[in-house]
C-alpha positions, -999 to +999 in steps of 0.1 A: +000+000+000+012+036-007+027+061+023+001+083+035+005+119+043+018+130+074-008+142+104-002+171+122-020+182+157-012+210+180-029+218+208-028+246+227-014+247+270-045+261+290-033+275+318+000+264+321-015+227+326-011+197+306-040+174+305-045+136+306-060+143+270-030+160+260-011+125+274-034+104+256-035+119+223+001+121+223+007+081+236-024+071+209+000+095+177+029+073+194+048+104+204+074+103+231+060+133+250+094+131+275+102+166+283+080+182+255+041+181+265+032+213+257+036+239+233+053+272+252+044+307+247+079+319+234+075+291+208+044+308+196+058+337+192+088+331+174+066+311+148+048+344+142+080+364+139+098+337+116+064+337+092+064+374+090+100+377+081+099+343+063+116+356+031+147+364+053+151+329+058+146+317+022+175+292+012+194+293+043+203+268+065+187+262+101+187+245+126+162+248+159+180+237+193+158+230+225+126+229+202+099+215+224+072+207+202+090+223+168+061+247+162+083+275+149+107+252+132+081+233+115+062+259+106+087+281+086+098+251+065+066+242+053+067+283+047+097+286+027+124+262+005+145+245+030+180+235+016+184+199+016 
């Protein structure tokens, strides 16, 4: 059978708490949630700063250290032509 396309779910920390739904959608997509159950404010905002400056970052090379969930990262290369 062919591949099929990737899912991607992001939910949003309430409160600064992290839910057993949160827990069991993440154990359900099989993701290891050690250390990364939430998505942090500061991540948030640098995904809206790299999408509005996204066509400073066309053709470079990054690389996104102590990404937690990878919003920002993932979210500008599906924005611009990543180098390979």
């Amino acid at each position: 059978q062919g591949a099929t396309a990737a899912e991607v779910s992001v939910r949003q920390r309430v409160g600064g708490k992290v839910t057993i739904k949160d827990m069991e959608e993440a154990r359900k997509s099989g993701v290891d949630t050690t250390g990364t159950v939430c998505l942090w404010p500061a991540e948030e905002v640098m995904a809206q700063y790299l999408l509005a400056h996204a066509e400073e970052w066309e053709g470079k090379n990054l690389i996104e250290l102590g990404a937690g969930v990878g919003l920002a990262g993932l979210a500008l290369a599906a924005r611009v032509q990543a180098n390979a």
